[in-house]
C-alpha positions as CSV (number, residue, x, y, z in Angstrom):
1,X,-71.6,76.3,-4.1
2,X,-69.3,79.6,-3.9
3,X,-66.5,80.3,-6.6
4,X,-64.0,79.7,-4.5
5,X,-65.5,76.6,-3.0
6,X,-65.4,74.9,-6.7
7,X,-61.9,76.0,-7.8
8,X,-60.8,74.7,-4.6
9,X,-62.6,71.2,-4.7
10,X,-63.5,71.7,-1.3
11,X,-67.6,71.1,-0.8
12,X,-68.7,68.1,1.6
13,X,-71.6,67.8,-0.2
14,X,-70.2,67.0,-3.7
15,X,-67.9,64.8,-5.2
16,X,-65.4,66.4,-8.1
17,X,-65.3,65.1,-11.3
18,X,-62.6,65.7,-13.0
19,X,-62.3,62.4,-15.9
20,X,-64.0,59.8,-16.6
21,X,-63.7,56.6,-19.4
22,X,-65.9,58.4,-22.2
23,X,-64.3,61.9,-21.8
24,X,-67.5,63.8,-21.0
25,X,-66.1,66.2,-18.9
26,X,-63.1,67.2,-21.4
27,X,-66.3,67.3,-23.9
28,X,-68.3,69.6,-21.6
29,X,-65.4,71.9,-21.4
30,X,-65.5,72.2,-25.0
31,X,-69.0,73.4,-25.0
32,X,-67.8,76.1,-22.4
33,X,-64.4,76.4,-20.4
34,X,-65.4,77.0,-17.8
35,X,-67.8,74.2,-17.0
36,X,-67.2,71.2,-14.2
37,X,-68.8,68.5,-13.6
38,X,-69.8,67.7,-9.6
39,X,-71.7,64.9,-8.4
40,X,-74.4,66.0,-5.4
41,X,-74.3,63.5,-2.6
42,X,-77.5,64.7,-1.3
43,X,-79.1,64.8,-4.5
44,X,-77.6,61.9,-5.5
45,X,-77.2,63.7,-9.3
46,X,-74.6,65.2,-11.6
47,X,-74.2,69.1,-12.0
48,X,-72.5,71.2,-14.2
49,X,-71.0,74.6,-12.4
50,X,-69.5,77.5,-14.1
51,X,-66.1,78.9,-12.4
52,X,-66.7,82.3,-13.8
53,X,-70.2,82.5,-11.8
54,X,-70.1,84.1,-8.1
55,X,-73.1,81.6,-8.0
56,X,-71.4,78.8,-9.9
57,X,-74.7,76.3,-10.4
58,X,-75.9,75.5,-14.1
59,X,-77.6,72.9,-14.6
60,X,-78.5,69.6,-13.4
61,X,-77.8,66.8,-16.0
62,X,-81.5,64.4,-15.6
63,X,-79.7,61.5,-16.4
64,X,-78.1,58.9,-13.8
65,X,-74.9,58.3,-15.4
66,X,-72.6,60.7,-17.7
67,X,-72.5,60.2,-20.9
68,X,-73.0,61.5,-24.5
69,X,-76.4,62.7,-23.6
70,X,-75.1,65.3,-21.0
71,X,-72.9,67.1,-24.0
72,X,-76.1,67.2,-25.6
73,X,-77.8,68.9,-22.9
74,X,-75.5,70.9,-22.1
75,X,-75.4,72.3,-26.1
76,X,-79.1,72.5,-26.2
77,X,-79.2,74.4,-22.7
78,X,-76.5,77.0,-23.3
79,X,-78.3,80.6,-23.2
80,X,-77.7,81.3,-27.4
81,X,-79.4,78.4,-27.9
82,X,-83.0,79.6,-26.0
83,X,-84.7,81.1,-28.6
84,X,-84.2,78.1,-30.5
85,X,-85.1,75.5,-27.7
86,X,-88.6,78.1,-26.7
87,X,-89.4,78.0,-30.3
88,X,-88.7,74.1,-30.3
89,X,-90.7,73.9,-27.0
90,X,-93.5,75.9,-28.7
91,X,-93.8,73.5,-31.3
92,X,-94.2,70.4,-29.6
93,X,-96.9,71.9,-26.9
94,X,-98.8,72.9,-30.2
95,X,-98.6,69.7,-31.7
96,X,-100.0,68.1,-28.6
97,X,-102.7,70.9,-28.3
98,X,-104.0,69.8,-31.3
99,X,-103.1,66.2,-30.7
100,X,-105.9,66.4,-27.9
101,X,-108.0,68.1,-29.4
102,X,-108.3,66.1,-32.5
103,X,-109.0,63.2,-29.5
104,X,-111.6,65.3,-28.0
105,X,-113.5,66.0,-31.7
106,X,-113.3,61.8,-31.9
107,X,-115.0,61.3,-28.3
108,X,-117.6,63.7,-29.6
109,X,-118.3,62.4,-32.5
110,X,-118.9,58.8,-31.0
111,X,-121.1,60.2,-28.3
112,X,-123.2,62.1,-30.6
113,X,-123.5,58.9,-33.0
């Protein structure tokens, strides 16, 4: 969606969400001003847009309805935060690595006994 196109309100495609009952969008503009909240009719999904981007797509929230868990992703996403959520990403592939592999050493074991 254009700039101009989101400060407007005026995209077919989307539906503009401006409040709803648990406040999430006034929330999300607390994590960033310029943030708002669209709903994709063809993706059938919520968005988050920037309306200080040319190219105002963020994110996509992965949840079907808005709630406290798109603040949270929307925290956890922001671009300070990506150092901390690679190193967090790191961490869990790592303990899975060795999750399988401990797995693999097991299966081993009871084929060679």
């Amino acid at each position: 969606m254009r700039k101009e196109e989101l400060i407007n309100r005026n995209h077919r495609d989307f539906l503009f969400i401006d409040s709803d009952c648990l406040f999430i969008t006034d929330r999300l503009k607390e994590v960033d001003p310029s943030y708002r909240v669209v709903f994709s009719l063809k993706k059938k999904k919520f968005e988050v847009h920037s309306i200080l981007q040319s190219s105002t797509y963020c994110f996509t929230l992965p949840y079907a309805c808005l709630d406290e868990r798109a603040v949270d992703y929307a925290k956890k996403t922001r671009s300070e935060n990506a150092e901390k959520l690679i190193k967090e990403i790191d961490r869990a592939n790592e303990e899975l690595y060795r999750k399988m592999l401990k797995e693999e050493i097991n299966k081993l074991k009871e084929a060679l006994c």
